[in-house]
C-alpha positions in Angstrom: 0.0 0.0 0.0 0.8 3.4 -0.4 0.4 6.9 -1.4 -0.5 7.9 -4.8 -0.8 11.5 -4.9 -1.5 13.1 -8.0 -4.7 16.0 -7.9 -6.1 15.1 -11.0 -5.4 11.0 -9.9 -2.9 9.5 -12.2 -1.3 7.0 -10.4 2.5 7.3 -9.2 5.0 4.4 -8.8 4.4 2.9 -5.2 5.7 0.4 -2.8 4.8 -1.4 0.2 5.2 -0.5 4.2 6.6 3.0 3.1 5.0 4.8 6.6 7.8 7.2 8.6 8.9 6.4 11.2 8.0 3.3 14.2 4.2 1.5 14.5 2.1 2.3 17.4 0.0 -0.7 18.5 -3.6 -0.4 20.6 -3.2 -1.6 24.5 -6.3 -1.5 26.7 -7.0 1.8 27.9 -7.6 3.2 31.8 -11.0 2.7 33.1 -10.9 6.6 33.2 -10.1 6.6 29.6 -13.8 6.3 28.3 -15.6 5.5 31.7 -18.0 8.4 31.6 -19.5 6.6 28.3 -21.4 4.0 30.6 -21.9 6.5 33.3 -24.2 8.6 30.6 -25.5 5.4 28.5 -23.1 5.6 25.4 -21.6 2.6 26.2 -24.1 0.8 24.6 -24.4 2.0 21.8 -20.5 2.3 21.1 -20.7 -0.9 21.8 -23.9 -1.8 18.7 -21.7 -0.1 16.3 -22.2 -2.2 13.2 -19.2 -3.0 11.0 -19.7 -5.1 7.8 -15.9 -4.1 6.7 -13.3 -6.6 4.7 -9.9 -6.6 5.8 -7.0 -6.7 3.4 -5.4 -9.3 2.2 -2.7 -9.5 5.0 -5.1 -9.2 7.3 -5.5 -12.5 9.6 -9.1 -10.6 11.3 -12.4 -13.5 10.2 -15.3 -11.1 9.1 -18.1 -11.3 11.6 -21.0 -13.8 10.9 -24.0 -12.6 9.2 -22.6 -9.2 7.8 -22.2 -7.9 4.2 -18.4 -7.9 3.5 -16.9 -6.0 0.7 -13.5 -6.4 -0.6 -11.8 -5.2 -4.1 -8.6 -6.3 -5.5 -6.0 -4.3 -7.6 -4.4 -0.9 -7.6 -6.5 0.7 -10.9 -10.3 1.0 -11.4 -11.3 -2.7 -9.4 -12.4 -5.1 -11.6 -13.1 -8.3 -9.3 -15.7 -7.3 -6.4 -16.6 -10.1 -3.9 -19.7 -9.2 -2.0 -22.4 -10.6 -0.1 -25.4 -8.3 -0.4 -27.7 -7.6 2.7 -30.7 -6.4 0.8 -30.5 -8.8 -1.9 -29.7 -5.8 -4.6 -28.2 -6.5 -7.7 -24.6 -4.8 -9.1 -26.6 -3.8 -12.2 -27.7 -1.0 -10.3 -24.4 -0.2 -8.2 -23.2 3.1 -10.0 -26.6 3.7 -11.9 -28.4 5.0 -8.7 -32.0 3.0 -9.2 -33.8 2.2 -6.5 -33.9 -1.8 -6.8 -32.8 -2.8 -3.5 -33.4 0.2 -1.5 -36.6 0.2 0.1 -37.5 1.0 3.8 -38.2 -2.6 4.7 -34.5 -3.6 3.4 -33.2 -1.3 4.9 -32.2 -1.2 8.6 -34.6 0.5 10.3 -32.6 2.0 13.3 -29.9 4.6 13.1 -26.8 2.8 14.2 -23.9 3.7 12.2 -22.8 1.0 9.7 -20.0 1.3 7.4 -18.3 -0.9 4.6 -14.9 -0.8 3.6 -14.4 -0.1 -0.4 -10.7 -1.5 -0.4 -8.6 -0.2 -3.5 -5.2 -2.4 -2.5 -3.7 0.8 -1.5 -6.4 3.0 -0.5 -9.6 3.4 0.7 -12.7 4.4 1.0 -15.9 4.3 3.2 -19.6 4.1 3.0 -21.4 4.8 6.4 -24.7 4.0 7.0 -27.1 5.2 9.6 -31.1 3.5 8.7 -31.8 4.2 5.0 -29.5 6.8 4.6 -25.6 7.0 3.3 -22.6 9.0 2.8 -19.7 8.6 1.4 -16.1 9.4 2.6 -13.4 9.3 -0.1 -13.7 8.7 -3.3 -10.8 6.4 -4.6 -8.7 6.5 -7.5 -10.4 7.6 -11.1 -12.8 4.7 -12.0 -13.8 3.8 -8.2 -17.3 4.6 -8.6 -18.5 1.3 -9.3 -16.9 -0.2 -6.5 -18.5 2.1 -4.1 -21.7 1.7 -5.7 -20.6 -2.5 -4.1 -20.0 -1.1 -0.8 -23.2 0.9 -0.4 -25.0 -2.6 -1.9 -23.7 -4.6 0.6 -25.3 -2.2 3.4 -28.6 -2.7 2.1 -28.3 1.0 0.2 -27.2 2.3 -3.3 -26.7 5.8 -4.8 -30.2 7.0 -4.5 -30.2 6.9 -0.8 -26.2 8.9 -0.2 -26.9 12.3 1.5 -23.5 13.6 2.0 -20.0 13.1 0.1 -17.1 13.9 1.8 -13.4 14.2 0.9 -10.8 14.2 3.6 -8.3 16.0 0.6 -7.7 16.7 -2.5 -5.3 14.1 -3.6 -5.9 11.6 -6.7 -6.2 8.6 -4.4 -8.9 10.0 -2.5 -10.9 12.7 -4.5 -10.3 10.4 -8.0 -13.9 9.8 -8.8 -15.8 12.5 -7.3 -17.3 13.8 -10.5 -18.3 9.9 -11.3 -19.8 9.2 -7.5 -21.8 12.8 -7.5 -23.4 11.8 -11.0 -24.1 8.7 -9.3 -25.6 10.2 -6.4 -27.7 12.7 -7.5 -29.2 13.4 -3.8 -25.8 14.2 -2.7 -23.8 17.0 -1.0 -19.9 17.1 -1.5 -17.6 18.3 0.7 -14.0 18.9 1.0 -11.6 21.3 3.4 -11.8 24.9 1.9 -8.0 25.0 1.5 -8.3 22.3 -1.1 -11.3 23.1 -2.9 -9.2 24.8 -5.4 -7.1 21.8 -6.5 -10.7 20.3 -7.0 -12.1 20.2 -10.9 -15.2 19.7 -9.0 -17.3 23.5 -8.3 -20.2 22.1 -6.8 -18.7 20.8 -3.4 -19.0 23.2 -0.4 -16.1 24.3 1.6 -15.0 22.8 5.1 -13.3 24.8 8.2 -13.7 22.6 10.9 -16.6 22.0 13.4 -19.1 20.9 11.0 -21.8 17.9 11.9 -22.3 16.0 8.7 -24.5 12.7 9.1 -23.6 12.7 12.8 -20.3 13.6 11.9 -18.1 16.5 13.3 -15.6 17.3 10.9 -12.2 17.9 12.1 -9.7 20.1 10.3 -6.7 18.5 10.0 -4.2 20.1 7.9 -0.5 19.1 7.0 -0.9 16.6 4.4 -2.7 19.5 2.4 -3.4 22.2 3.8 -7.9 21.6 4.0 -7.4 18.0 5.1 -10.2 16.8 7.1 -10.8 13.9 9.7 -14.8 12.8 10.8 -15.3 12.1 13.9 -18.5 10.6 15.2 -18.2 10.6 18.7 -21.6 8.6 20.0 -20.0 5.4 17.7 -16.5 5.8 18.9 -15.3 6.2 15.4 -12.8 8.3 13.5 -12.3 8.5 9.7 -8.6 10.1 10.0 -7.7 9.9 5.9 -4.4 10.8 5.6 -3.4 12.3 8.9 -2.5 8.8 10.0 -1.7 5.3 8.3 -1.9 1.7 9.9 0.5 -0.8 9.7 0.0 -4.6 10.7 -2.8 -3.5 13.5 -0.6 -0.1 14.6 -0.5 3.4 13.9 2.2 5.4 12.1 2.8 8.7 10.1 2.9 9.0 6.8 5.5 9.5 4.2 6.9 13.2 5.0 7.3 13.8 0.9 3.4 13.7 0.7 2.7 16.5 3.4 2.4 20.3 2.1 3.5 21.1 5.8 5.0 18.0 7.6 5.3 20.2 11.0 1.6 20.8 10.9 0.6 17.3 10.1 2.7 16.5 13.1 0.2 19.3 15.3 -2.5 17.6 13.7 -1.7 13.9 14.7 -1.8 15.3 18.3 -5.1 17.0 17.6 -6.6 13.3 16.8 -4.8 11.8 19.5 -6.6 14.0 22.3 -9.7 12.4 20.9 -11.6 9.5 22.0 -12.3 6.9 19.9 -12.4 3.3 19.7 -12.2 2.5 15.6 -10.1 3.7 13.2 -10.5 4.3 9.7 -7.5 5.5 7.3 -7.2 5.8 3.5 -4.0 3.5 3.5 -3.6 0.3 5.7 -6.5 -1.6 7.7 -9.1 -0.5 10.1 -8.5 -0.9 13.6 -11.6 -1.6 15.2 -10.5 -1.8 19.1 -8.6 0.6 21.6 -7.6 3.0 18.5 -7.0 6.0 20.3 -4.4 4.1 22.9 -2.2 3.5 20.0 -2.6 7.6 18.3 -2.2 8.6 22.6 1.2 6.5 22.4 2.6 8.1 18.7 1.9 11.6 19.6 3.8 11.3 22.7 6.7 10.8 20.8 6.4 14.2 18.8 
């Protein structure tokens, strides 16, 4: 995995386990850590946090039973998609946005956040799910669209029922098929960090500052690796969708490659802004998703910076 970064998302020669720097692994936090969470009743619901995610390939971590899994292989537009579909949609309709497969009974009723990993081989990106609703965070490389359109199928979902878009940069890996999704979701609103909106092709996506609630979200700005990157947080589902603040490695944390930041001291303040939140998965465009004790292993890597 790595970091392709080209704006207009060519792809650039890559390698694997290219992070900076040592890996940060999760430990088992403090009661005081995230006590108060059961003293007010979010325990519980951290806890019913839904997560029909694949894992990469070098990941050892069994899927849980009786979720939709999504997985796609290769480093260019996917072309093999395995996926077992939760509302019994078909992939005719994964990037055309009809509504087979999308009705309120097939759909979850509640509003616990769900989310599907659309995994690119070197990059990510997310659909979240909350009831009969989506929204989309990242956008892949150029030609990702249909894979996504897989990802929101497996949830029970497709294009007809995403809300919100939302970029956490501008870079080719992440923002590749932006134009592609929005035509696909035609309900949408896109969303990037002000600062990058200008690297963007894109005029129709509004600007982000920080402090934003999107889908439940709150939007964390989170600049170094461009200068409008921006994290989601949602703090009642312990969950944060970091981009390219921070990468995993082999179930850890570590920083990126400093040739990809615009600011490489501010992406440094900015890892220590995430690690004073609390949170128990982690979501990143490049490596795995680590899905317990997340912010133990961000506490430990900002203390060495």
């Amino acid at each position: 995995m790595c970091g392709i970064h080209t704006i207009d998302g060519d792809p650039v020669g890559h390698e694997h386990h290219h992070h900076t720097g040592p890996v940060f692994y999760p430990r088992a936090r403090h009661k005081s850590r995230r006590a108060f969470l059961g003293d007010v009743g979010k325990g519980t619901m951290a806890m019913a946090v839904i997560t029909p995610s694949i894992l990469a390939a070098c990941s050892s971590s069994e899927p849980a039973a009786n979720v939709a899994n999504t997985a796609v292989s290769g480093t260019e537009p996917p072309a093999t998609v395995a996926t077992t579909v939760v509302s019994g949609t078909n992939a005719d309709s994964a990037v055309s946005g009809t509504d087979e497969g999308s009705t309120d009974a097939e759909a979850p009723a509640d509003e616990a956040l769900r989310w599907a990993r659309t995994n690119l081989g070197f990059v990510s990106a997310y659909v979240l799910a909350r009831g009969n609703k989506a929204a989309i965070v990242d956008t892949g490389t150029a030609g990702s669209a249909e894979a996504i359109g897989e990802s929101l199928q497996s949830l029970g979902l497709n294009y007809n029922d995403v809300e919100h878009v939302i970029l956490t940069h501008n870079h080719g890996d992440h923002a590749g098929s932006i134009d592609q999704v929005l035509a696909a979701a035609v309900n949408a609103t896109a969303y990037a960090g002000e600062a990058d909106l200008n690297a963007l092709s894109n005029d129709s996506i509004s600007g982000l500052v920080g402090g934003e609630e999107i889908f439940g979200f709150e939007t964390v700005w989170s600049p170094g690796h461009t200068a409008g990157h921006m994290a989601v947080i949602d703090h009642e589902a312990s969950l944060l969708i970091a981009g390219d603040a921070i990468w995993t490695e082999d179930g850890g944390v570590a920083l990126g490659p400093e040739r990809f930041n615009t600011d490489t001291p501010q992406a440094l303040e900015s890892v220590k802004t995430l690690a004073s939140l609390s949170f128990n998965t982690l979501l990143v465009g490049h490596g795995d998703p680590i899905e317990m004790n997340a912010d133990t292993a961000l506490a430990d890597l900002a203390a060495t910076l």
